[in-house]
C-alpha positions in Angstrom: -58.6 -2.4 44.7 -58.2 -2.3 48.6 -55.1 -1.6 49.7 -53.4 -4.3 52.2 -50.0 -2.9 52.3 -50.2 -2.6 56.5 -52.3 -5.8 57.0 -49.3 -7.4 54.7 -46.7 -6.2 56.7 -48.1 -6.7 60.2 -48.5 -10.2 58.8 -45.4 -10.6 57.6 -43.6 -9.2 61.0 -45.9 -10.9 63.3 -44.4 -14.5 61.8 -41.0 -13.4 62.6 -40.6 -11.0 64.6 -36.8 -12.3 66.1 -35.7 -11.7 62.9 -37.7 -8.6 61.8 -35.9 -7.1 64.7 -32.3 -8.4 64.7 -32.6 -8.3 60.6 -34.5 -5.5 59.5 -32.8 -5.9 55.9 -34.0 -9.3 55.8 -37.1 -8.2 57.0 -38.1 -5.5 55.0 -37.2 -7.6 51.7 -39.4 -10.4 52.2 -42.1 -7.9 53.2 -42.0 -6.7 49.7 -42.0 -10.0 48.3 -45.4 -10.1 50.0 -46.4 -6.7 49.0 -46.3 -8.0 45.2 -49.1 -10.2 45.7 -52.5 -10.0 45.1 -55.7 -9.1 47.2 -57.1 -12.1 46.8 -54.3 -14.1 47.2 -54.0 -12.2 51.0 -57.4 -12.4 51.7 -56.8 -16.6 51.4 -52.9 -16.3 52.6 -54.7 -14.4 56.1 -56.9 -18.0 56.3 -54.4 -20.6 55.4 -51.1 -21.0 57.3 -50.1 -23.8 54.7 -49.7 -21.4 52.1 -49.0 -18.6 53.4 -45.8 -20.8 54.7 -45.3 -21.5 50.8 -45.3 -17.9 49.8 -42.9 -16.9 52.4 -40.3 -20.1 51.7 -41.1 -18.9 47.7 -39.9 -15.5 48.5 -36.7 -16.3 49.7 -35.6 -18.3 47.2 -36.3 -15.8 44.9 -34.5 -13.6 46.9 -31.5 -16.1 46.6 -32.2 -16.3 42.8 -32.2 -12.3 42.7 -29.2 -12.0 44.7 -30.7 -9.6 46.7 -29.3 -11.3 49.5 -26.1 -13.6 49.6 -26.4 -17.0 50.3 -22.7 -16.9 52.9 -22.9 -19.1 55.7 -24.5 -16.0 57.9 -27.3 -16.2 55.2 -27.6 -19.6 55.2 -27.9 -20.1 58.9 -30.5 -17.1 59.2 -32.7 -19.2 56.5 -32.3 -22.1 58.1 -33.3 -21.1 61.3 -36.1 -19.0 59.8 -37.8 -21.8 57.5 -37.2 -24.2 60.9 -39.4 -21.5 62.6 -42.2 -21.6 59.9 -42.6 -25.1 60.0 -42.2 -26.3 63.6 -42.8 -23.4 65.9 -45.6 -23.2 67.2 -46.3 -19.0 65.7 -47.4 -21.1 62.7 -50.3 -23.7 64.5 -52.7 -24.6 61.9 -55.8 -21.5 62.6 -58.5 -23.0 64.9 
């Protein structure tokens, strides 16, 4: 089984890297919402923005679920802002 740990996290970072900075917490636990995933699920998530936009959106609400993180108003205007990033800025253009 190949190991995609780094190629996850650069990934992961590389879609949001305002908040991976300003919120590492944040950060680091959606990362290992990806890092529970399969190979082959990668491998396809690398090719197709759509879903990879999916997992990530799936990941923090079951980080809301898990109350990993709080869902305050600080919370709730980081998510915003960050799901308004995956789905109109232009990091996440469909690949060519």
């Amino acid at each position: 089984m190949s190991d995609w740990s780094e190629e996850k996290i650069l990934l992961n970072l590389s879609l949001y890297p305002h908040i991976s900075e300003k919120y590492p917490k944040f950060s680091t636990e959606i990362t290992n919402q990806l890092l529970d995933m399969h190979d082959e699920e990668i491998q396809f998530m690398l090719t197709n923005r759509t879903y990879l936009n999916k997992k990530i959106s799936d990941s923090i609400l079951n980080l809301l679920e898990t109350k990993k993180i709080k869902f305050d108003q600080f919370n709730a205007d980081l998510i915003l802002g960050f799901l308004k990033k995956i789905y109109y800025n232009d990091l996440l253009k469909p690949n060519d």
